[in-house]
SEVEX-697624 format. One record per residue (C-alpha): residue number from 1; residue in one letter; z, x negated, y. Coordinates in steps of 0.001 Angstrom, whole numbers, plus 500000, padded with zeros to 6 digits. Example, Ala and Ser with C-alpha at 12.3 -4.5 7.8 and 13.67 -1.06 7.14 Angstrom:
2
    n  res      c3      c1      c2
    1    A  507800  487700  495500
    2    S  507140  486330  498940
***
This chain:
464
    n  res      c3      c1      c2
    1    X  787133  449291  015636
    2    X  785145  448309  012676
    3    X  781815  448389  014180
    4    X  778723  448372  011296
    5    X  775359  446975  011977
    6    X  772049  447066  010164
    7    X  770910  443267  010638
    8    X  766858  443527  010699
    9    X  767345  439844  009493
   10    X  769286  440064  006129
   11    X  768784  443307  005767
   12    X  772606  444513  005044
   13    X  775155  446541  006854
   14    X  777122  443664  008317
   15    X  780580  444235  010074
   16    X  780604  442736  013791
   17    X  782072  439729  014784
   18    X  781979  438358  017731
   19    X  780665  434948  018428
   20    X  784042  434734  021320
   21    X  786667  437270  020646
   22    X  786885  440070  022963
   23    X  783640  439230  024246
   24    X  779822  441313  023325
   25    X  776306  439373  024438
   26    X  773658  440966  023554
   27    X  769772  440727  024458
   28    X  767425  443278  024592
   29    X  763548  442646  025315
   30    X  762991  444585  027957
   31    X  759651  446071  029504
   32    X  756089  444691  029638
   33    X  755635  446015  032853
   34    X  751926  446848  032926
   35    X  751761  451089  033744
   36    X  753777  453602  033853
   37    X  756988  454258  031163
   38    X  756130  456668  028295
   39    X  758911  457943  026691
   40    X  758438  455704  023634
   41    X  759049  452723  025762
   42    X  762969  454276  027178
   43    X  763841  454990  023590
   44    X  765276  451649  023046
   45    X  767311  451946  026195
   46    X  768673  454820  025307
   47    X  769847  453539  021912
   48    X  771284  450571  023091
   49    X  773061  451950  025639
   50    X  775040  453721  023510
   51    X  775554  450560  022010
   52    X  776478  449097  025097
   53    X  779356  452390  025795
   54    X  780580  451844  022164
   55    X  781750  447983  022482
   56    X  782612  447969  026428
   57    X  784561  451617  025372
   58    X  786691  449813  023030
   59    X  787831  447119  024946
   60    X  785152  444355  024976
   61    X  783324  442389  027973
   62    X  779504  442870  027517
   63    X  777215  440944  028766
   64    X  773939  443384  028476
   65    X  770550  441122  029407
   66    X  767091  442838  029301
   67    X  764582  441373  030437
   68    X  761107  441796  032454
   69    X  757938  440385  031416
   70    X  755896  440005  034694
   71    X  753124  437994  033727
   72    X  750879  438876  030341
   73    X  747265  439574  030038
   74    X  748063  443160  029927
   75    X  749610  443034  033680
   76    X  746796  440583  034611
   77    X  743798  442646  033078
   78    X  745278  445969  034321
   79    X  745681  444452  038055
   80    X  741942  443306  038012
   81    X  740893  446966  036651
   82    X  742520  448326  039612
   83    X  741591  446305  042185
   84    X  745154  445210  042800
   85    X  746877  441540  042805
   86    X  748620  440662  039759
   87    X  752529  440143  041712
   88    X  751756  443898  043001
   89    X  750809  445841  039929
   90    X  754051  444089  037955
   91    X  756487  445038  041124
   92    X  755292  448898  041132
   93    X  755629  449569  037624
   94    X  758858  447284  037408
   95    X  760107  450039  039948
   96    X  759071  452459  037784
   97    X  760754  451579  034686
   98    X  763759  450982  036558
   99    X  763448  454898  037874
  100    X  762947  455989  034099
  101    X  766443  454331  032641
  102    X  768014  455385  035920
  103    X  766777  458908  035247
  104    X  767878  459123  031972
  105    X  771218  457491  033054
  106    X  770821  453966  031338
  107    X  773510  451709  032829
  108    X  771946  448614  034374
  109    X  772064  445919  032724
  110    X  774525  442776  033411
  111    X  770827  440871  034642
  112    X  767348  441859  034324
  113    X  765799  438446  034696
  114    X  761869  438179  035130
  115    X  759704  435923  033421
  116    X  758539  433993  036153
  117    X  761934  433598  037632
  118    X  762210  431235  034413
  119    X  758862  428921  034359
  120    X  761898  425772  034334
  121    X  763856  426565  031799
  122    X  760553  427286  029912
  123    X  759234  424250  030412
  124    X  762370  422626  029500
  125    X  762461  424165  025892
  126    X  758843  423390  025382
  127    X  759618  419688  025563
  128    X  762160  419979  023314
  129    X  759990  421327  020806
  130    X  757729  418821  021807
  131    X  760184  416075  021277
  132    X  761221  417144  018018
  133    X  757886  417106  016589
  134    X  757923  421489  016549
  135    X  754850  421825  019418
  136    X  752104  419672  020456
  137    X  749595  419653  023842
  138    X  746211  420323  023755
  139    X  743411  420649  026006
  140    X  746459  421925  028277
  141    X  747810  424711  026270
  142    X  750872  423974  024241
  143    X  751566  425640  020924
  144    X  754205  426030  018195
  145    X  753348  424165  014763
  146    X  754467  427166  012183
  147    X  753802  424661  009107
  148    X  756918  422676  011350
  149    X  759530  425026  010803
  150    X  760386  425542  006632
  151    X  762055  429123  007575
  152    X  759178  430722  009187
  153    X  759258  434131  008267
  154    X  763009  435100  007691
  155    X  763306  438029  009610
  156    X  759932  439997  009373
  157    X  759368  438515  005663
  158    X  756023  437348  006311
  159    X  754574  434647  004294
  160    X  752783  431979  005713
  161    X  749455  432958  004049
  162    X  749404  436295  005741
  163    X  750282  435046  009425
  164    X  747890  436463  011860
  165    X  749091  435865  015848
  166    X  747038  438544  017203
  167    X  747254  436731  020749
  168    X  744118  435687  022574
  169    X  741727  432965  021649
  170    X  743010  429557  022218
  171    X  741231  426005  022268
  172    X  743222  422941  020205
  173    X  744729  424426  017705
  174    X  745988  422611  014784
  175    X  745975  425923  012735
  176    X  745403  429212  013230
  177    X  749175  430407  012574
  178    X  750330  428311  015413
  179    X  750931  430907  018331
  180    X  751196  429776  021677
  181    X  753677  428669  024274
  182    X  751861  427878  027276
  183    X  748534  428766  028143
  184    X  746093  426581  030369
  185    X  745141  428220  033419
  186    X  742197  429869  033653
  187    X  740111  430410  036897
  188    X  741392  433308  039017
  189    X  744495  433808  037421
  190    X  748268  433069  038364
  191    X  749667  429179  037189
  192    X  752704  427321  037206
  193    X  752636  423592  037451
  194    X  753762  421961  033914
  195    X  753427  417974  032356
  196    X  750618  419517  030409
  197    X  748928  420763  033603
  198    X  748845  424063  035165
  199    X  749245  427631  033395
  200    X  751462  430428  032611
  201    X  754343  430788  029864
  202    X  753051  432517  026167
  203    X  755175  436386  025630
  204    X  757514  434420  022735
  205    X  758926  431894  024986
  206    X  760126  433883  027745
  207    X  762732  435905  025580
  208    X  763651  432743  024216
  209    X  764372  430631  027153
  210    X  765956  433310  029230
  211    X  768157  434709  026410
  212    X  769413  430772  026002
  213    X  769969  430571  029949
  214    X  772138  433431  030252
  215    X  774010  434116  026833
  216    X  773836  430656  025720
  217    X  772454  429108  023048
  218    X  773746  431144  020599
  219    X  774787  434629  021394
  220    X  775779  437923  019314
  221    X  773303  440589  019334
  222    X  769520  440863  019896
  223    X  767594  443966  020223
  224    X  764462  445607  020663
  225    X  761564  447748  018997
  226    X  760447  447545  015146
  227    X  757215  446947  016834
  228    X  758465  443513  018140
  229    X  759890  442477  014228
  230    X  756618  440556  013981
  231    X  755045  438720  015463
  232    X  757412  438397  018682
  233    X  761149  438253  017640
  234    X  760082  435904  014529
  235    X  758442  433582  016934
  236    X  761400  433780  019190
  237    X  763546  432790  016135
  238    X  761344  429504  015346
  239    X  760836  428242  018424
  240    X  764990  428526  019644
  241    X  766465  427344  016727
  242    X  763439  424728  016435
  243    X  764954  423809  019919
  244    X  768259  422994  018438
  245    X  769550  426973  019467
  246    X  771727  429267  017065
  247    X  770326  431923  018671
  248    X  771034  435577  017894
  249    X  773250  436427  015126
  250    X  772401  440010  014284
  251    X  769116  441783  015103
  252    X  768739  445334  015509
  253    X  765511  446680  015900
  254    X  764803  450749  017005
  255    X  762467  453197  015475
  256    X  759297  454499  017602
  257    X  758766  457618  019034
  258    X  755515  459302  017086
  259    X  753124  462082  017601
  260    X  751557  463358  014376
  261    X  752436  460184  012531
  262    X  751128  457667  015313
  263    X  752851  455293  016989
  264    X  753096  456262  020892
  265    X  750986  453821  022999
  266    X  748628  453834  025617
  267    X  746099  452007  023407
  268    X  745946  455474  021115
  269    X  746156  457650  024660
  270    X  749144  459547  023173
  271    X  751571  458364  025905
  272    X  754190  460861  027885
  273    X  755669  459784  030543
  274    X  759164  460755  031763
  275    X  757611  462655  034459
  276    X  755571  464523  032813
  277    X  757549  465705  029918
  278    X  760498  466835  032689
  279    X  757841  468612  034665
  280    X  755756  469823  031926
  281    X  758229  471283  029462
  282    X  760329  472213  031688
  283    X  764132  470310  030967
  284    X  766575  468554  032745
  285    X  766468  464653  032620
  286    X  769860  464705  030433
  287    X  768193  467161  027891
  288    X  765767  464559  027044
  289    X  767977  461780  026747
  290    X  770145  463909  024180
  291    X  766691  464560  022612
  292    X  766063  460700  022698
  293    X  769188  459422  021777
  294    X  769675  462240  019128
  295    X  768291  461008  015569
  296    X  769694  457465  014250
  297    X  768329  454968  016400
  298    X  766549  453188  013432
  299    X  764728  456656  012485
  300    X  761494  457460  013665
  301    X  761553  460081  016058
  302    X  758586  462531  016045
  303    X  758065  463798  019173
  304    X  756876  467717  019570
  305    X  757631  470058  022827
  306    X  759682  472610  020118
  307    X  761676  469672  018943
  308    X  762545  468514  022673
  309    X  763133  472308  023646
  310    X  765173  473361  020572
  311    X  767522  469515  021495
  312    X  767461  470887  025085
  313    X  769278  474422  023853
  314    X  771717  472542  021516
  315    X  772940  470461  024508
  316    X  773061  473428  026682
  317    X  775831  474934  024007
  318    X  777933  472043  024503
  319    X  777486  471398  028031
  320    X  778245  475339  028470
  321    X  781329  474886  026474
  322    X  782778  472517  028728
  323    X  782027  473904  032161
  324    X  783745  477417  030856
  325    X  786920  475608  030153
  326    X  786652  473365  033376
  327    X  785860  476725  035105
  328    X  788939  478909  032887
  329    X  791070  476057  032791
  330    X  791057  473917  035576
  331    X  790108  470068  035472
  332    X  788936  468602  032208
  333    X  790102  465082  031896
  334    X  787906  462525  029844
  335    X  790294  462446  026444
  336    X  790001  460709  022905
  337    X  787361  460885  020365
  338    X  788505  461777  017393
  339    X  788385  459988  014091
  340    X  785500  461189  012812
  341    X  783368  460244  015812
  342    X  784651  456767  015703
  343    X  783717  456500  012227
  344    X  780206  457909  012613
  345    X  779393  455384  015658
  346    X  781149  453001  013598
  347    X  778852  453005  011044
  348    X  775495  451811  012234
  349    X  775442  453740  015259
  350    X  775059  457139  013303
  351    X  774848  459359  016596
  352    X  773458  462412  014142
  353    X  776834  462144  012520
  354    X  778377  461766  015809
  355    X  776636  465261  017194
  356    X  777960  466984  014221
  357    X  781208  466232  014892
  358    X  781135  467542  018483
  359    X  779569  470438  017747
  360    X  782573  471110  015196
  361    X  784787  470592  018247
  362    X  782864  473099  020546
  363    X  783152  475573  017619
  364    X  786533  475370  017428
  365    X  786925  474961  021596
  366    X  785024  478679  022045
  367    X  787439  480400  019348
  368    X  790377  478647  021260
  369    X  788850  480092  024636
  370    X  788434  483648  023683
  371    X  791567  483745  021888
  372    X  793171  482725  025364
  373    X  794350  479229  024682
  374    X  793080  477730  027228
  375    X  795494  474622  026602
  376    X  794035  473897  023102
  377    X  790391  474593  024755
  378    X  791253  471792  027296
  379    X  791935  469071  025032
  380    X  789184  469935  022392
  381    X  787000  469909  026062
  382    X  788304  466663  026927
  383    X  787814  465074  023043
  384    X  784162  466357  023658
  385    X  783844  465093  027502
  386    X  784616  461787  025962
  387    X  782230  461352  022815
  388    X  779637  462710  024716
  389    X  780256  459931  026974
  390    X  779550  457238  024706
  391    X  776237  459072  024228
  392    X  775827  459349  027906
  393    X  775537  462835  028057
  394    X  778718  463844  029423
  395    X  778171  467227  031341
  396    X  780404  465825  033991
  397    X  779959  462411  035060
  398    X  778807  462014  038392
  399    X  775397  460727  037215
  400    X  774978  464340  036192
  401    X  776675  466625  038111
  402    X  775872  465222  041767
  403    X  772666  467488  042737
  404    X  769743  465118  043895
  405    X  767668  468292  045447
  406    X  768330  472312  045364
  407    X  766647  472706  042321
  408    X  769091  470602  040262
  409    X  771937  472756  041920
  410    X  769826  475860  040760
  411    X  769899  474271  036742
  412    X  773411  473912  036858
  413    X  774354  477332  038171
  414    X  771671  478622  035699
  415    X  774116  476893  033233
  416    X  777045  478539  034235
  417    X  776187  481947  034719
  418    X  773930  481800  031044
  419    X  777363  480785  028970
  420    X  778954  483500  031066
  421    X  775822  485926  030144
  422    X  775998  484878  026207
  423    X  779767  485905  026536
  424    X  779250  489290  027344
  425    X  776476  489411  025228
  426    X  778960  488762  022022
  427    X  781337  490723  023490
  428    X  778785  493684  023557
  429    X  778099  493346  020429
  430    X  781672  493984  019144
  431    X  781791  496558  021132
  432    X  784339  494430  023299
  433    X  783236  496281  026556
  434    X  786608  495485  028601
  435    X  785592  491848  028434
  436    X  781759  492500  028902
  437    X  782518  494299  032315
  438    X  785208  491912  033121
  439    X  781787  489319  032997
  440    X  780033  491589  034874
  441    X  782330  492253  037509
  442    X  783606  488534  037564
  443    X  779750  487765  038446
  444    X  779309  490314  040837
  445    X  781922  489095  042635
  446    X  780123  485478  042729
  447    X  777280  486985  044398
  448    X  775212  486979  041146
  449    X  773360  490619  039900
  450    X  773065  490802  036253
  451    X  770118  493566  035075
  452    X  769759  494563  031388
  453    X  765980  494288  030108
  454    X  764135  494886  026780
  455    X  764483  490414  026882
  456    X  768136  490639  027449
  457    X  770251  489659  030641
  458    X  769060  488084  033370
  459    X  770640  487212  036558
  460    X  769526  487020  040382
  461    X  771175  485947  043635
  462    X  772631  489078  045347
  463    X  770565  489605  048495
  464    X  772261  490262  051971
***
């Protein structure tokens, strides 16, 4: 393995070495969790995760941490629209995000630690900063002092003249480019007790003092959206190694998901939830992770109900593929990826390279079926089983295959009996009408009525 990464930070394809040998941490900011997941907010789990299959696939411990922020003036302002408290609004859409990964078959992470599990070791790095002359009190706030730290700017490439925060007023500041830490409480709202007096923790230094607490204080990998480049992860780099921290060694940062050139957030009202784009157009849960995890994760990915359908029918190619051998051929272990897989993960995570090559395999798997080597068909199955599992995608994991209500029973027979449908079709048009009946009759025996139509085949359930 000669794993590639784009590091947001130097801006190079470095190779990957890890910080303890045989060993992968890696942090990735989690969700804000103030509403409902779009599907612009599960695109960086999906990327990762593959991530996360890749290094744990060939051989290495990971230690996967992504975080929850529970406490932000989104989740407070939201709660207060609503009528709800605060603790309440976080918890519900915390379950809700946790649904969405689960949905799209994200493995959970090693932790998911919350924000205000973490007010101690927060207040713990602040007076280090303190002490080392990086952050100063005032009027019970604390704050970072950018003019402090010489390197300000390294990863997003800012320069110091063009710093704007974009958090929430403050009182004390000793300049405007200082972003804050810990904010003063403020009637009505949740506080934590602190030397400086009662408030809450600032966005940058939860990632910071959780990341330290349970990779250490300097780990491998860090992660998240472009969208978090600036101002977030560069505060997160100022005020940890400000603190004395290594910190994170490579950062890799995701593309968004876009309709018609726009960013997808709720502030723009172009959001689409999970639920939504399952129910509305009409695919199955591991359809739109394929869609989602489908162009290079540092792409932008712009999102249209063709694109997601037209993703949906490639996947149903290669999950038909398999289940014809598995039903032909008996049991379809998990086998190798080949070469040129490795290679294309291998090199920044290129899963478009990656598709490419499995679709070469299910090419050559369907000639090896319908010439009757059903041997050859197996292993090419199995080869294909297991890069689509790095992807997780694979047609027959358990996460996939077990049936959570009739209907998903109904997909995957739909499945089925459609590769079995497009098998007579080609087989009609060659004039092959042995093996077209042979479909026929094989379904009929199933208990499945195919009827010719003007559209093409469809298929029923025999009635009694």
């Amino acid at each position: 393995m000669t794993l590639r990464l784009f590091d947001t930070e130097t801006r190079t394809l470095r190779e990957f070495t890890p910080l303890v040998p045989g060993h992968a941490s890696v942090y990735l900011c989690g969700a804000t969790v103030q509403g409902e997941p779009h599907i612009g907010h599960v695109r960086s789990g999906v990327a990762f995760d593959v991530l996360r299959r890749w290094l744990a696939a060939n051989g290495f411990d990971v230690a996967f941490i992504r975080n929850v922020t529970d406490i932000d003036d989104k989740i407070l302002n939201k709660a207060v629209e609503h009528g709800r408290p605060w603790w309440e609004w976080a918890a519900t859409h915390e379950r809700a995000f946790d649904r969405a990964y689960d949905t799209l078959g994200v493995l959970p992470p090693s932790a998911e630690p919350r924000a205000t599990g973490h007010i101690t070791q927060m207040v713990d790095m602040m007076q280090r900063l303190i002490d080392k002359g990086h952050a100063y009190p005032s009027e019970g706030n604390v704050y970072f002092d950018v003019l402090s730290y010489p390197d300000y700017g390294q990863l997003s490439g800012h320069k110091l003249d063009d710093v704007h925060q974009g958090e929430s007023a403050g009182t004390g500041k000793k300049d405007q480019r200082d972003f804050t830490l810990w904010k003063a409480a403020k009637p009505g709202e949740p506080s934590w007790p602190s030397p400086w007096g009662p408030g809450r923790p600032g966005w940058h230094l939860e990632c910071s003092a959780m990341a330290e607490f349970y990779l250490g204080p300097e780990f491998d990998i860090h992660c998240g959206g472009m969208d978090l480049v600036f101002p977030h992860h560069e505060n997160e780099i100022a005020q940890s190694k400000a603190a004395g921290d290594g910190f994170a060694r490579y950062w890799l940062h995701n593309g968004w998901v876009t309709m018609s050139g726009e960013k997808m957030s709720k502030s723009l009202g172009n959001v689409l939830t999970i639920r939504n784009v399952l129910e509305r157009v009409g695919v199955r849960a591991v359809e739109l992770r394929y869609y989602l995890g489908s162009a290079h994760y540092r792409s932008m990915l712009e999102y249209s109900d063709q694109a997601l359908t037209e993703a949906a029918a490639a996947y149903q190619r290669i999950e038909a593929f398999v289940l014809r051998v598995a039903e032909r051929a008996g049991e379809v272990p998990v086998g190798d990826w080949t070469p040129a897989f490795a290679d294309a993960i291998d090199d920044d995570l290129a899963v478009p390279k990656a598709l490419a090559e499995i679709h070469r395999l299910v090419h050559e798997g369907n000639r090896a079926v319908e010439g009757g080597q059903l041997e050859q068909a197996r292993t090419l199955a199995g080869q294909v089983r297991a890069m689509l599992g790095i992807l997780g995608v694979d047609p027959l994991d358990a996460h996939w295959v077990t049936p959570a209500d009739s209907s998903s029973a109904l997909e995957a027979l739909d499945v089925l009996i459609n590769a079995e449908l497009l098998r007579r079709q080609e087989a009609r048009a060659t004039k092959d009408w042995a093996t077209a009946d042979a479909v026929r009759d094989r379904l009929k025996a199933a208990g499945i009525e195919v009827t010719d139509t003007a559209k093409g085949a469809e298929w029923s359930l025999a009635k009694d």
